[in-house]
KOLNUKOL-969452 format. One record per residue (C-alpha): x, y, z; residue in one letter. Coordinates in steps of 0.05 Angstrom, whole numbers, padded with zeros to 5 digits, always signed. Each point is the difference from the previous one (the first is absolute). Example, Ala and Ser with C-alpha at 12.3 -4.5 7.8 and 13.67 -1.06 7.14 Angstrom:
2
+00246-00090+00156A+00027+00069-00013S
//
This chain:
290
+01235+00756+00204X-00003+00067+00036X-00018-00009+00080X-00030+00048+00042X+00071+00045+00019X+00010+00002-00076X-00070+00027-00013X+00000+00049+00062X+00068+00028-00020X-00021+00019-00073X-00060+00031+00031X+00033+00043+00045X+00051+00018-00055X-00060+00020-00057X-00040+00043+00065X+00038+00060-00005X-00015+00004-00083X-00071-00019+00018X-00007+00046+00055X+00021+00060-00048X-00044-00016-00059X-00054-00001+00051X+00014+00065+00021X+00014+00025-00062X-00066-00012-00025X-00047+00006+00066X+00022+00061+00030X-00014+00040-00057X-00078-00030-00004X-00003+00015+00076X+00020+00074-00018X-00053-00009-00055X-00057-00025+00042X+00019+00062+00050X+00010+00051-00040X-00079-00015-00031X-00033+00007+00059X+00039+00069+00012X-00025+00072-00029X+00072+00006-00017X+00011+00067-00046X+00072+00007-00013X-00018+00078-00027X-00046+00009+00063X+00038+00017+00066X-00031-00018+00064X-00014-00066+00034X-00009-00065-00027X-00074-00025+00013X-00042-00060-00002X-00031-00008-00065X-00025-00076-00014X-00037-00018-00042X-00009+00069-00036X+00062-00007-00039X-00020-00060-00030X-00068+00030-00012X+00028+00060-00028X+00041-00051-00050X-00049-00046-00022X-00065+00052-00016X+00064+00030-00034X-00041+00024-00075X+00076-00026-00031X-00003-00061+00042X-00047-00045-00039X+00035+00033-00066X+00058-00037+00031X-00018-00055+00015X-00030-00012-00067X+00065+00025-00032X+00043-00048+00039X-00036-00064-00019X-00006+00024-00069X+00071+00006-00007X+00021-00061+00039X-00051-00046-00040X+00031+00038-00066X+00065-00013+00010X-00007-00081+00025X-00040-00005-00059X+00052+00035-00044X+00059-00038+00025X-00033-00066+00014X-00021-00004-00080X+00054+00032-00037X+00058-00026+00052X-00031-00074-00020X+00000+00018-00077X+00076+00029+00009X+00025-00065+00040X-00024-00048-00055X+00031+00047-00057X+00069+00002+00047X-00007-00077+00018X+00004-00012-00082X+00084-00008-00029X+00018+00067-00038X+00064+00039-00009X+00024+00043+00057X-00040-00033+00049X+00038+00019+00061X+00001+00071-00024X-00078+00004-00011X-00019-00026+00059X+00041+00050+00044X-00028+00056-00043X-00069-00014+00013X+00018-00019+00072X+00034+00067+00009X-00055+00045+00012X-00009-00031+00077X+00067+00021+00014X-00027+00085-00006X-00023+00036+00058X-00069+00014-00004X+00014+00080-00004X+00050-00013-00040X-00043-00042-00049X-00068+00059+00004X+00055+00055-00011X+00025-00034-00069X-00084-00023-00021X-00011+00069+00023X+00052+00052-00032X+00022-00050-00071X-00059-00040-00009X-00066+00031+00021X+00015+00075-00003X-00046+00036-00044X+00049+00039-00024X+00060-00032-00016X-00018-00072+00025X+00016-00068-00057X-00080-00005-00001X-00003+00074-00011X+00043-00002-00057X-00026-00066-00031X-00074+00031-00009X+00032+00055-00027X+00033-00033-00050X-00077-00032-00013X-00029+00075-00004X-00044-00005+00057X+00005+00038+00063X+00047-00023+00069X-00032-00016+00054X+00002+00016+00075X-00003-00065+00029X+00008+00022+00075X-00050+00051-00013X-00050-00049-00034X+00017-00066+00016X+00030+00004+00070X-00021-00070+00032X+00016-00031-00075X+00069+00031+00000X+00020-00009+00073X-00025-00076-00016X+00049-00004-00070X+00062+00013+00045X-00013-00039+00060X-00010-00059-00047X+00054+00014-00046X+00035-00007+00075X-00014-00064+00012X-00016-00033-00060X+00075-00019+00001X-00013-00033+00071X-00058-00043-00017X+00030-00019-00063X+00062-00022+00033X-00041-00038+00048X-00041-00042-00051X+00060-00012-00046X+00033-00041+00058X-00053-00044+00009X-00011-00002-00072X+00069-00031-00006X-00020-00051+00054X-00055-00029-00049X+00002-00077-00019X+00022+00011-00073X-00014-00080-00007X-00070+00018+00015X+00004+00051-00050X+00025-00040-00054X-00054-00052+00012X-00049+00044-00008X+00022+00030-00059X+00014-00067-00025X-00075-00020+00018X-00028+00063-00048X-00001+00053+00046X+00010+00068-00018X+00033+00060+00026X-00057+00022+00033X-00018-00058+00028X+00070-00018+00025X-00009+00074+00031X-00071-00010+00032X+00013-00070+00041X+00069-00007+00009X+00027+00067-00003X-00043+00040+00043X-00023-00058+00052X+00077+00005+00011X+00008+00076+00001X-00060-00004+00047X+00050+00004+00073X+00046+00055-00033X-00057+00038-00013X-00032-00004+00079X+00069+00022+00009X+00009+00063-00045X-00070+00013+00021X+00006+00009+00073X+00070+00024+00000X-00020+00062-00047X-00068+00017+00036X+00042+00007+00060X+00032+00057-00031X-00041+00021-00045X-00043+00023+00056X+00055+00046+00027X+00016+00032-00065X+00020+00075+00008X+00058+00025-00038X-00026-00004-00068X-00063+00037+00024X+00035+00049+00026X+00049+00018-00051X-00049-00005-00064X-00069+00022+00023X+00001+00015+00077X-00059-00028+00011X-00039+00045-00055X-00032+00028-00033X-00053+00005+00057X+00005-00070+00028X+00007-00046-00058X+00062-00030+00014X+00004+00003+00070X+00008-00075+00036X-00006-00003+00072X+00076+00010+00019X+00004+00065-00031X-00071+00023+00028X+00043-00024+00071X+00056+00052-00030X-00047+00056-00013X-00033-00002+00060X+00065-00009+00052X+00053+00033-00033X-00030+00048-00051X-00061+00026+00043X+00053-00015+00063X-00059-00041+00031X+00039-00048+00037X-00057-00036+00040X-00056-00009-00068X+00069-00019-00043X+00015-00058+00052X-00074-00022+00000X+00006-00005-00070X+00054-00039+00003X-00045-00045+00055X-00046-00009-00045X+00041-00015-00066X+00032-00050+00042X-00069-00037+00020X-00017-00001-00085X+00065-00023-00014X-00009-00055+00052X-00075-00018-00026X+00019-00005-00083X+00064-00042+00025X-00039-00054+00041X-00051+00006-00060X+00051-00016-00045X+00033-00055+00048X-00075-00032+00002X-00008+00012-00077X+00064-00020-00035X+00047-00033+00059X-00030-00061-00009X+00049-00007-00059X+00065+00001+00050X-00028-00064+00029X+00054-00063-00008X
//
């Protein structure tokens, strides 16, 4: 049993590491939250003036900020949905015995392991390019024309390589609680007539049901910070059709060099991020309970 000198000692030992995470992570939002309310122009000499709330204003009635917003919840529903569906349909086919099974499983789990420039440099230049991309040279092969997708389906292609991204994730994820299934329970209810599908439907997924509040709110947390891939394929076009809310931030701080409407932004991504968390927490935590 631990006493009271034992329990003040490890405090005062962790308060140094939790004194440092603090201030790693609240002095920058302080700098945030001050820089917004500042008419803070880093191509603009002169003084720095009081500007609140006209930066945040300026952001929200922003014509590319409800494009945005729009794009970013597209794309984050897109890709749970994506991963969530085929990550459960890859588990059961890796749960099953086969040859090589070590060696299949790290190949699909592989993809996770890319940096996300990386990973939009390779969809962007081998796969996707109109002119010398795989998909380029498959339709080719068919007789019909390539296609542009960046130019034509930005959002759609943006959304193909963030998923391909973390499909490995999710899938990884579901297979290990997929391996934690009663396989007695199983065999009794194949035993009893039950079929695949059925076996799938109430034993399966009511297990799958925690690992997939997990995969869910672990991805939407950074899903809804996803730059790199926008930024390297499509930057942000054309017009606004794949821009999210972090690279509107980008355009507006360190592209326009509007370092007071870019922090605002950043304000005000945090305060959605915050709302479609708790609404997630409220809609699928429940799931976490013991």
């Amino acid at each position: 049993m631990s006493t009271q000198a034992s329990r003040s000692a490890a405090r005062l030992m962790l308060s140094p590491a939790v004194i440092l995470l603090l201030g790693w992570m609240i002095v920058p939002l302080a700098m945030t939250l001050w820089f917004s309310t500042l008419r803070y122009r880093l191509l603009s000499p002169g003084p720095v003036s009081w500007n609140f709330p006209n930066n945040y204003t300026f952001f929200v009635t922003d014509p590319a900020f409800v494009a945005a917003l729009l794009n970013t919840l597209v794309l984050v529903v897109a890709v749970l949905f994506i991963t969530v569906v085929f990550g459960t349909l890859l588990a059961l086919l890796l749960d099953q015995p086969m040859w090589g099974q070590g060696i299949v499983r790290i190949m699909v789990i592989a993809p996770f392991f890319v940096m996300p420039t990386v990973a939009a440099l390779v969809w962007k230049n081998m796969f996707m390019s109109p002119t010398s991309g795989l998909f380029a040279e498959l339709l080719k092969a068919f007789g019909l024309t390539p296609i542009d997708f960046f130019a034509h389906y930005p959002l759609a292609s943006v959304i193909a390589i963030v998923s391909w991204e973390w499909l490995p994730f999710a899938t990884l994820i579901l297979l290990t609680s997929l391996q934690s299934l009663d396989r007695e329970q199983v065999e009794a209810a194949e035993m009893d007539g039950a079929g695949p599908v059925r076996r799938f439907w109430f034993i399966a997924l009511p297990h799958l049901a925690r690992a997939i509040t997990v995969v869910i709110l672990i991805q939407t947390i950074f899903l809804l910070s996803i730059f790199a891939e926008i930024r390297v394929t499509t930057n942000g076009g054309p017009g606004t059709a794949s821009t999210n809310l972090p690279f509107l931030v980008y355009l507006r701080s360190l592209s326009q060099f509007d370092v007071g409407t870019g922090a605002a932004g950043g304000v005000v991504a945090i305060i959605l991020a915050n709302i479609v968390a708790i609404f997630l927490m409220r809609a699928v935590g429940k799931n976490l309970d013991a």
